[in-house]
C-alpha positions in Angstrom: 0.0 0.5 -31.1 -2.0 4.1 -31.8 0.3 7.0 -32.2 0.0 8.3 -28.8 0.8 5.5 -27.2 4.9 5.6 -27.5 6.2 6.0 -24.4 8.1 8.9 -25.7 4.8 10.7 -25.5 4.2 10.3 -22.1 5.5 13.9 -21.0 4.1 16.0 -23.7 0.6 14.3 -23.8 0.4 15.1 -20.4 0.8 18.6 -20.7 -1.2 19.1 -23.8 -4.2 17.4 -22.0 -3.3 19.3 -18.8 -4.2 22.4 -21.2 -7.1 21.1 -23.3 -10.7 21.9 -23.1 -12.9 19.7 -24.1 -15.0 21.4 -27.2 -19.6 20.9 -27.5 -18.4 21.9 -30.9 -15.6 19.5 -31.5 -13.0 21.9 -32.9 -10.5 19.3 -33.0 -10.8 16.0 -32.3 -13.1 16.5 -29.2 -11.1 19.6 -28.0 -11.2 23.7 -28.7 -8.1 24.1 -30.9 -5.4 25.3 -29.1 -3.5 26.5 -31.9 -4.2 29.5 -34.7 -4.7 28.3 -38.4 -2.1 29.9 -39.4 0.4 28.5 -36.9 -1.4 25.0 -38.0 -1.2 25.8 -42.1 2.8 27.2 -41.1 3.9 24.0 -39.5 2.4 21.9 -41.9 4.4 24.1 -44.6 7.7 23.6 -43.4 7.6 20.0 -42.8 5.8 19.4 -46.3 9.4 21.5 -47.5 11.6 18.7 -45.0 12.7 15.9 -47.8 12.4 12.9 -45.6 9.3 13.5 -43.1 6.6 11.6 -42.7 3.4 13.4 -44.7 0.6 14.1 -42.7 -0.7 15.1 -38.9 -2.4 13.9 -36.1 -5.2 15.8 -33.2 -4.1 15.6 -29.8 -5.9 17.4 -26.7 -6.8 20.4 -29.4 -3.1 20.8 -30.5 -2.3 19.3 -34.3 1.1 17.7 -34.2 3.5 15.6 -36.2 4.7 12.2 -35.6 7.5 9.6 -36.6 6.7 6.5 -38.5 7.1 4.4 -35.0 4.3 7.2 -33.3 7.2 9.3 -31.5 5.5 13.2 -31.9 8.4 15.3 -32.5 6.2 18.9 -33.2 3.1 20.5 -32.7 1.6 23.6 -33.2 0.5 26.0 -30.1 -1.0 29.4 -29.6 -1.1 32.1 -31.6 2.6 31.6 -33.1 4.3 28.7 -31.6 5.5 25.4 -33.2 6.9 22.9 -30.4 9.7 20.8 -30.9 11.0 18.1 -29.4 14.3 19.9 -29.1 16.2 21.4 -26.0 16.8 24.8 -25.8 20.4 24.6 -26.1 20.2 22.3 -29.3 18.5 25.0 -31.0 20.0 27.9 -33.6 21.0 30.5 -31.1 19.1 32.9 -33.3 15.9 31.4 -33.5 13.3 33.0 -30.7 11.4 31.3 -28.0 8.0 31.2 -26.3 8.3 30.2 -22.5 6.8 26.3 -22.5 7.3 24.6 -19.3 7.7 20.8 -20.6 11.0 19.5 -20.4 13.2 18.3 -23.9 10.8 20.2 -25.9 11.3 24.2 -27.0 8.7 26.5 -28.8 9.8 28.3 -31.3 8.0 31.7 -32.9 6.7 30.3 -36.4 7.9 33.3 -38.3 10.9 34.5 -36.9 10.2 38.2 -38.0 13.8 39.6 -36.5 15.6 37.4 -39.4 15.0 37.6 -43.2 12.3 35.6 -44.7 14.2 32.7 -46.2 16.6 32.4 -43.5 13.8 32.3 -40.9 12.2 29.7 -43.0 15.6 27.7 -43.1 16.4 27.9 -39.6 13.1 26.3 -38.8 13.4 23.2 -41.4 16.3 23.2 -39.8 15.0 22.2 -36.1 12.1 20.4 -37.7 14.4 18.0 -39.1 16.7 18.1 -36.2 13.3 17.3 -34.0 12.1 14.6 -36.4 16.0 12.9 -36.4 16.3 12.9 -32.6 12.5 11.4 -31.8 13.5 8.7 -34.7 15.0 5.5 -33.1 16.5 4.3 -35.9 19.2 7.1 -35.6 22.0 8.3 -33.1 20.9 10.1 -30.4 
């Protein structure tokens, strides 16, 4: 089984190919990029700082997102300053903002969180990228 091909998938992949546009250049994967670099090299930052994730990424529709060992994607960069996660609004730090994303059980957060101070913005999103990462994992209580 490929990555994209969890069932858990089903409703995100949707959306993100709902948005894509398909690249002659190839930008990513056969897709224009649909996310800054530096919301790319950010949420590859804080999940390389998340003791227990999975290394690496994976190209979807444009979008570069991350992925549980059993192919569940739990986060994904977006725009100019969003990372995605496979997180409810509600199951979220109350202080952390949010970009409108109509795709429901996932939330996008802003990937710097300039109203908070540097380190706690940083920890409040390892934070929900773990919290994303635990709840897209089978092997643990949902």
């Amino acid at each position: 089984m490929g990555v994209f091909d969890h069932l858990a998938n089903t409703g995100l992949l949707e959306f993100l190919e709902g948005e894509a546009e398909p690249s002659v250049s190839h930008d990513l994967d056969g897709y224009e990029l649909h996310a800054a670099a530096e919301v790319c090299e950010r949420l590859l930052d804080l999940a390389g700082d998340v003791e227990g994730l999975p290394p690496g990424w994976y190209a979807t529709f444009g979008v570069p997102a991350l992925a549980t060992q059993d192919g569940v994607l739990y986060a994904f960069a977006i725009g100019t300053g969003g990372i995605g996660l496979r997180l409810g609004d509600a199951e979220l730090h109350r202080h952390l903002n949010r970009h409108e994303l109509d795709l429901e059980g996932y939330t996008v957060v802003d990937a710097w969180q300039t109203q908070l101070p540097k380190r706690l913005a940083s920890e409040r999103l390892r934070e929900a990228l773990a919290e994303a990462y635990r709840r897209a994992s089978p092997s643990t209580d949902r």
